[in-house]
C-alpha positions in Angstrom: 0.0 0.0 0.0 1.4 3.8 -0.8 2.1 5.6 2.2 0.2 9.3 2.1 2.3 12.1 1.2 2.6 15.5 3.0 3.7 17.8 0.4 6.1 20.6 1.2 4.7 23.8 0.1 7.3 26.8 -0.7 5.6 30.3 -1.7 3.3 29.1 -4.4 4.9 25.9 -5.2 4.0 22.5 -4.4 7.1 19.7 -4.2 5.7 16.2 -3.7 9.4 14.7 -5.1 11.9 13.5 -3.8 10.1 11.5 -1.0 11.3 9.6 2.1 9.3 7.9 4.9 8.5 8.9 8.2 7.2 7.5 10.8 4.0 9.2 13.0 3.6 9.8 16.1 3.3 6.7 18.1 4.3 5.0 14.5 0.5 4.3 14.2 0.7 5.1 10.5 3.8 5.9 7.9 3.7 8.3 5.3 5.9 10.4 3.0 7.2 13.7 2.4 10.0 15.4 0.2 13.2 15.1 1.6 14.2 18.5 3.4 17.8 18.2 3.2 17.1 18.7 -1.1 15.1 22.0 -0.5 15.8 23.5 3.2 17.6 26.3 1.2 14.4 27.2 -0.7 12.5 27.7 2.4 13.6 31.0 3.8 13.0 34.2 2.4 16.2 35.1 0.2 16.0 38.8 1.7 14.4 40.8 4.5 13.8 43.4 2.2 11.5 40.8 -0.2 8.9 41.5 2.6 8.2 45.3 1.1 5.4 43.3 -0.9 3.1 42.5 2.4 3.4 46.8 2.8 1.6 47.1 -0.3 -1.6 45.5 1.4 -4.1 47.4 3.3 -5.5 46.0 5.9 -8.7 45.5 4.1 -6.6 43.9 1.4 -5.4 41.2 4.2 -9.3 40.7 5.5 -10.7 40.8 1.9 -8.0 37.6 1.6 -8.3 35.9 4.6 -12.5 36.1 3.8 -12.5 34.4 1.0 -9.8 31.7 1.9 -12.0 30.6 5.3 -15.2 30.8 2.6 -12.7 28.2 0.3 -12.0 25.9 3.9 -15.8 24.8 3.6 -15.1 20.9 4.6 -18.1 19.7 2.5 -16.8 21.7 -1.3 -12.8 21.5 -0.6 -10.9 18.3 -1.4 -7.9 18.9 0.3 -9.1 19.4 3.6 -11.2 16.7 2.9 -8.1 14.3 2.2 -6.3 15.9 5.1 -9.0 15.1 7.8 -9.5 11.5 6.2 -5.6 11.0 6.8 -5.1 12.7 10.3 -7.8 10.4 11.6 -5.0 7.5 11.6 -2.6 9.9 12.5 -3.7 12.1 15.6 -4.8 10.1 18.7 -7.7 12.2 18.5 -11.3 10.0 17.9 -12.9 10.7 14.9 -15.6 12.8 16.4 -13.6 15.2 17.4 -11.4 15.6 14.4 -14.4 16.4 12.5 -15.5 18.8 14.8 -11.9 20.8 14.3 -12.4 20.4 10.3 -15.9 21.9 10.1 -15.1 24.8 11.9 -12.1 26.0 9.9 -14.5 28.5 7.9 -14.9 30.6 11.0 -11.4 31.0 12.2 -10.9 33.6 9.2 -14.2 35.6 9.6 -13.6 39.1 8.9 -14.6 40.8 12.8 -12.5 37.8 14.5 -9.4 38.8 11.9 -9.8 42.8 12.9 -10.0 41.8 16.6 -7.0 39.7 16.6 -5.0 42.7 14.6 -6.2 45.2 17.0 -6.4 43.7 20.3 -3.2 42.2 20.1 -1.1 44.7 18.4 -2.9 47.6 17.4 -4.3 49.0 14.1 -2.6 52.2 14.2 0.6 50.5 14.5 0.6 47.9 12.0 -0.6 50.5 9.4 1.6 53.0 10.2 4.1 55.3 12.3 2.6 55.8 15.4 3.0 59.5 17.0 3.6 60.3 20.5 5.4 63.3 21.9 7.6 62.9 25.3 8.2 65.8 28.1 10.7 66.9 26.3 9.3 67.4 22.9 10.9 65.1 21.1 8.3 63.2 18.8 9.0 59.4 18.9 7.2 57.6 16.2 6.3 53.8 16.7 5.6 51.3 14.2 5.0 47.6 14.4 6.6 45.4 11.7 6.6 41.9 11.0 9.7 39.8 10.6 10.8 36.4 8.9 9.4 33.9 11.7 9.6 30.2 11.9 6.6 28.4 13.8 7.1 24.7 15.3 3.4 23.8 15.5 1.9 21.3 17.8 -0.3 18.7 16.7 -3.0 18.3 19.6 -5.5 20.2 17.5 -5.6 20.5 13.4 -6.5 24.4 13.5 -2.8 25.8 14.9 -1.6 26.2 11.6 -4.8 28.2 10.4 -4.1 30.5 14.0 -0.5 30.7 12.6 -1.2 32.2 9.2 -3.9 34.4 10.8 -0.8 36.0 13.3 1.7 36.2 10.3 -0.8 38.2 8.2 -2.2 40.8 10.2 1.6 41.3 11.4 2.8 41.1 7.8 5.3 38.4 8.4 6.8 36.1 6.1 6.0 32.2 7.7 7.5 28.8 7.9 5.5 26.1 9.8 7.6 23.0 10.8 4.6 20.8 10.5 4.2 17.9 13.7 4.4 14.2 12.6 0.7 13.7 14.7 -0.5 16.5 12.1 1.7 16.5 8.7 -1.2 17.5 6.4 -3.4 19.5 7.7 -1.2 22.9 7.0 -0.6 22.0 4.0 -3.6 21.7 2.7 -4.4 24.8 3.5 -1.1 25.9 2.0 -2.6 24.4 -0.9 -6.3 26.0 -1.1 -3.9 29.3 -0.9 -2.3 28.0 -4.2 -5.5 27.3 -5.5 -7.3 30.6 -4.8 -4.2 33.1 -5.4 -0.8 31.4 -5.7 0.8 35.2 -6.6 -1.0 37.1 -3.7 1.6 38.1 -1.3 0.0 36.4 1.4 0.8 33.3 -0.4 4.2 33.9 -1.5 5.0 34.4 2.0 3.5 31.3 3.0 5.3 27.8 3.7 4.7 24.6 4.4 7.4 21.4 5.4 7.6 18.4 7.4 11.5 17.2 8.7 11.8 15.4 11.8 12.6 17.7 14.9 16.3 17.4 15.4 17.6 16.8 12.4 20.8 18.8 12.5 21.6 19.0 8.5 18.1 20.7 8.0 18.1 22.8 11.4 21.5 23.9 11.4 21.2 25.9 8.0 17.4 27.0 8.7 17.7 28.3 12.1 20.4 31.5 11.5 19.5 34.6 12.0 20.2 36.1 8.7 17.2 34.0 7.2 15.0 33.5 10.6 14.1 36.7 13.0 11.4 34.8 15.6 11.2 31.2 16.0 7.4 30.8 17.2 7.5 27.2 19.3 4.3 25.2 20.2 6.4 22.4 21.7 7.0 19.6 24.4 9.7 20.0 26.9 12.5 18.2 24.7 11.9 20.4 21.9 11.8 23.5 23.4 15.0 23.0 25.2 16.4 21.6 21.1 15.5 24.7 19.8 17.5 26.8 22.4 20.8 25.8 20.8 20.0 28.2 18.2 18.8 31.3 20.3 21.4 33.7 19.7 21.4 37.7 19.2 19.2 38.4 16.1 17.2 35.4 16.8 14.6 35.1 19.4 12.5 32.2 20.3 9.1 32.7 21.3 8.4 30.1 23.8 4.5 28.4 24.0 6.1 26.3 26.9 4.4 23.2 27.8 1.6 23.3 30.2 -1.1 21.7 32.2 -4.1 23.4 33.4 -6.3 22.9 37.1 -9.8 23.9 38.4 -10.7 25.5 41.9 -13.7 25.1 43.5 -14.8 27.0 46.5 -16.5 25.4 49.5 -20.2 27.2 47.9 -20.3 25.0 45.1 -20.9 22.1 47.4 -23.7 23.4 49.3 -26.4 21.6 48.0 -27.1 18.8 45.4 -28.6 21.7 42.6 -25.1 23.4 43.3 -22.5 20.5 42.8 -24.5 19.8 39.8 -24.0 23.1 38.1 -20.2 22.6 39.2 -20.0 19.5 37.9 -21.4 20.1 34.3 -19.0 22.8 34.0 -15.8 20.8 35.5 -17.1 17.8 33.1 -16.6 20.4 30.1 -13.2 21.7 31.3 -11.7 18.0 31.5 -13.7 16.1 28.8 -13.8 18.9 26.3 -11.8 17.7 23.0 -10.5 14.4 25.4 -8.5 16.5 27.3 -5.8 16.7 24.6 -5.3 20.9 25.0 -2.9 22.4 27.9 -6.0 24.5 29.2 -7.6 21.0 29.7 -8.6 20.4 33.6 -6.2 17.8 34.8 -6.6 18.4 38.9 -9.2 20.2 40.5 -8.6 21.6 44.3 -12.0 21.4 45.8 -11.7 23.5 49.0 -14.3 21.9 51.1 -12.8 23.9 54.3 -12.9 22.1 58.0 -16.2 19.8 57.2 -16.1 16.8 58.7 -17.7 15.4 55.3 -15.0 17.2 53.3 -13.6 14.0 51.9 -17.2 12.3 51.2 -18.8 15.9 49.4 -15.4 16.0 46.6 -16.6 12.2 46.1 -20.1 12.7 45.2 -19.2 15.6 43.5 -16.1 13.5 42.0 -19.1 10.9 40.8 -22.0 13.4 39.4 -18.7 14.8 37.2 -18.0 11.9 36.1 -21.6 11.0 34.6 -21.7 14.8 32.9 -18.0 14.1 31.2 -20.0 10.2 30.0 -22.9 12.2 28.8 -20.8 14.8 26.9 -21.6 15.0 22.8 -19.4 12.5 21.2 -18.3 15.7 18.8 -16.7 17.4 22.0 -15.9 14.4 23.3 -15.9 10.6 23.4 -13.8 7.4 24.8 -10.1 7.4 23.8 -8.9 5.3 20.6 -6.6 3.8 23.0 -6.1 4.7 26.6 -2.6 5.0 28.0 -1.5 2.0 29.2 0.8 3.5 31.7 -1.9 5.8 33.1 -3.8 2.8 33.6 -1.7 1.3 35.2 -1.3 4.2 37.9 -4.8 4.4 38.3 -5.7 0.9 38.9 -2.7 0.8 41.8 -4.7 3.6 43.4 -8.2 1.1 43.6 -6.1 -1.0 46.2 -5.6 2.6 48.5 -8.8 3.1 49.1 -8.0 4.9 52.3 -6.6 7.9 50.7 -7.8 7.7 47.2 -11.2 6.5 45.8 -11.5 6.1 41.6 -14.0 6.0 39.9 -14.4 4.9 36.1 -11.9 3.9 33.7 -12.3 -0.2 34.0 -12.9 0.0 30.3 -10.6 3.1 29.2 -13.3 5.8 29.0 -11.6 8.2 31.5 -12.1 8.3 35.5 -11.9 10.4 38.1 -9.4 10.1 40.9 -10.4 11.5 44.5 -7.4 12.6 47.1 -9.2 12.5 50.3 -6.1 14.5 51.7 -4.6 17.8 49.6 -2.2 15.9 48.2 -2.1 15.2 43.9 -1.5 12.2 42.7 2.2 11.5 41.9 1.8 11.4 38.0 -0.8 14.3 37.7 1.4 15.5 34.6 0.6 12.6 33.3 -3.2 12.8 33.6 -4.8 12.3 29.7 -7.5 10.6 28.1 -10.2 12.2 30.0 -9.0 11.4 33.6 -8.5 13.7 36.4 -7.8 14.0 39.8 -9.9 16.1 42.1 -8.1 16.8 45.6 -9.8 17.4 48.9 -8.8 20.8 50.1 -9.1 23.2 53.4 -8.2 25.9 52.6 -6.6 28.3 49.6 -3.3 27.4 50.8 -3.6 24.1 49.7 -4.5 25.5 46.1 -1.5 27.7 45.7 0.9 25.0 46.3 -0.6 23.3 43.3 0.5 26.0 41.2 3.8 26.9 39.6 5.4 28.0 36.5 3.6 25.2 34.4 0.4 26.5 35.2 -1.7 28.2 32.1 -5.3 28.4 32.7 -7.1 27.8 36.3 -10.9 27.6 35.9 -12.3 28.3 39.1 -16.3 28.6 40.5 -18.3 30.2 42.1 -17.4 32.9 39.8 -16.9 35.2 43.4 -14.2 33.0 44.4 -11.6 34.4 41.8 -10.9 37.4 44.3 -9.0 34.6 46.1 -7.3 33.9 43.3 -6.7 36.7 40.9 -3.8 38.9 42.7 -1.9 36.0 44.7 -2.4 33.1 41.9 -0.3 34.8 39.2 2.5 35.2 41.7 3.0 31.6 41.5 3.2 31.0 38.2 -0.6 30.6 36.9 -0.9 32.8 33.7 -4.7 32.8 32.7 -8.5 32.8 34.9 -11.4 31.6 33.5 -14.5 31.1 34.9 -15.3 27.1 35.2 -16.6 25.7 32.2 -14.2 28.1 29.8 -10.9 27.0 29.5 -11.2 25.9 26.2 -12.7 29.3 24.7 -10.6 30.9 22.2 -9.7 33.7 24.1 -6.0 32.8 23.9 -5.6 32.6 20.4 -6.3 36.3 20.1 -2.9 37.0 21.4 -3.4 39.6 23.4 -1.9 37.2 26.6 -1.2 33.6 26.3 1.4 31.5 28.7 2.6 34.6 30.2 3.1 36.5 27.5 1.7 38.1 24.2 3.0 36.2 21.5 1.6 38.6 18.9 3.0 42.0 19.8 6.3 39.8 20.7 6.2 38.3 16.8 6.4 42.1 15.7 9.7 44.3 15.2 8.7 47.7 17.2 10.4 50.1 15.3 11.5 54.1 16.8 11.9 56.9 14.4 12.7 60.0 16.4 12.0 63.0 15.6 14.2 66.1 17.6 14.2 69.0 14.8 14.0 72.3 16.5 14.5 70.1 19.8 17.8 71.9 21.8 17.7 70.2 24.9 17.2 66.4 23.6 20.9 66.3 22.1 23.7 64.9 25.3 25.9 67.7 23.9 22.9 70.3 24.8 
């Protein structure tokens, strides 16, 4: 049988030659793509100064683009994302549900408001379209303007729509883009690199638009790609081992622009277990934060502090309230989510050893691999909570907030916490231990992130950008040292 091929995609041009096999991730399938070594020195852009083309654009000429290319992403009319979702569904350890769910809403991710919001929430209008004005105490006029640079994105693969985010970021900023395509993902970028070819293969957009799969690592590729006179901002959605592998290269007049790895927790305050009408509202929402999309995102619930304060029931409330969740992530839509392909043999393991505890932990679920959920009867998480997938979490008996902070640390992202009133605990102290986003229970998986106005700790948008000063001291006596 032919293995699949993901195509590398340079500006315009499609390259399916060449080819070489690769395994996926978790080797559950093979498939093919063109050998990098043969065309790594096609990829980058052969000068900065080849970016002057993205300045003729408006930005109604990038909307006006990006429109019609989300109209052209319409699962049902376009054949390559069609082959691209058929394909990831051996590749990604996603269930088919799910994948489907990503595919069908491609179309909205380049709606025209959503576009405009992005551009001026996260940057600024004003900026990307021009020299930006502002006069100091002095006089002196210091003119701002945000430009894009040559940028180099290492994509994950836990969701098909990064690379869409990507190429939504790179426009608006005006950015010439690389993706470094994941090997649980390899096609789903490129067929959209594709439909770009299709709808306008000499629109800047598209010539500054590329597409390639190499294995991460591989020094002969890496080592010529990653220099700063061809890449200004390496953009990395990546695990720990790859983040630290791209570091090598960090060096002055290339900066990497970290999306560290991250797992994500719920609070709950001791009002959400007052009554059976209020642990049910707590648990539909938990059940959304964990079992949303299997759990595969970092703002996916992975341990939940229950602060049940001094009661002596404290232990036996976070179990009921452990077992009503679990039901509500069971009776989730299969399209949000639905049993894993294949649950982690390792994390079963773990969780079975815990049955046999039964003074300290209770489980509940996951004899058949559908997910469970673990309950700490003391504020103590489990020893592999990093390690929590497949729609299996760990809620821990709390006292007190002080148990919640010392689950938190410099891996945190999102915290989902309820009652909604409860965050006032939270909001000023959390962030000084590392957590880096709030949501009200029931939201981590909104969008809100991808605008990029602040996302792990930073905001990845403004930081792909070059801010640029043109100073302006005429008839300015006092702004000269020599004054």
């Amino acid at each position: 049988m032919t293995n699949p091929i993901a195509p590398i995609v340079i500006r315009g041009q499609v390259i399916e030659t060449d080819l070489i096999e690769y395994p996926g991730r978790g080797d559950v399938m093979t498939f093919d793509a063109p050998d990098p070594r043969k065309f790594v020195d096609r990829l980058p852009l052969p000068s900065p100064g080849d970016l002057a083309d993205l300045y003729d654009l408006r930005m109604d000429d990038i909307l006006d683009y990006l429109e019609e290319l989300g109209e052209r992403l319409d699962i049902n009319t376009n054949e390559h994302m069609q082959r691209s979702r058929d394909l990831t569904y051996d590749a990604t350890s996603l269930p088919r549900e799910i994948v489907d769910m990503g595919y069908n809403g491609f179309s909205s991710f380049f709606e025209r408001s959503k576009v405009l919001q992005i551009a001026e929430k996260s940057v600024g209008l004003d900026y990307l379209e021009g020299w930006v004005p502002h006069t100091l105490n002095d006089g002196v006029v210091m003119k701002v303007r945000a430009f894009g640079s040559r940028t180099l994105h290492i994509v994950a693969g836990n969701g098909p729509g990064l690379g869409l985010i990507t190429l939504v970021r790179c426009a608006v900023t005006r950015s010439d883009c690389i993706i470094k395509a994941p090997s649980n993902d390899p096609f789903t970028s490129a067929a959209l690199a594709l439909t770009m070819c299709d709808m306008a293969p000499d629109h800047p957009i598209t010539k500054h638009f590329s597409v390639a799969y190499w294995k991460g690592g591989d020094a002969e590729v890496e080592d010529r790609l990653y220099q700063p006179h061809y890449i200004e901002k390496i953009v990395a959605w990546g695990g720990v081992s790859g983040i630290r592998h791209v570091t090598k290269y960090i060096q002055p007049g290339l900066e990497l622009i970290s999306l560290d790895p991250k797992t994500s927790i719920s609070v709950i305050g001791p009002d959400a277990l007052a009554d059976e009408q209020s642990m049910r509202e707590t648990a539909g929402r938990l059940a959304i934060d964990i079992g949303g999309a299997n759990q595969a995102g970092c703002s996916s619930s992975r341990v939940t502090f229950v602060v049940a304060g001094s009661r002596d029931d404290a232990a036996e409330r976070v179990t009921e309230l452990g077992r009503i969740t679990y039901d509500a992530i069971m009776a989730l839509p299969p399209t949000f989510s639905s049993k894993p392909k294949s649950y982690s043999r390792e994390l079963k393991s773990h969780v079975d050893a815990l049955r046999w505890d039964d003074e300290w932990f209770e489980v509940i679920g996951g004899e058949d691999g559908e997910g469970a959920i673990i309950i700490s009867k003391l504020p103590r998480q489990v020893d592999f909570a990093t390690h929590l997938m497949d729609r299996t979490a760990n809620l821990v008996t709390c006292e007190s907030i002080d148990d919640v902070l010392l689950g938190i640390n410099a891996y945190t992202q999102t915290i989902g916490v309820w009652p909604e009133a409860y965050k006032s605990q939270l909001e000023n102290v959390a962030p000084l231990f590392g957590a880096q986003r709030l949501v009200t229970l029931g939201n981590a998986l909104y969008n809100g992130p991808l605008l990029g106005m602040a996302h792990d700790g930073i905001q990845p948008v403004s930081r792909m950008c070059k801010w640029i000063a043109n100073e302006v001291s005429v008839g300015i006596t006092d702004s000269s040292p020599l004054s």
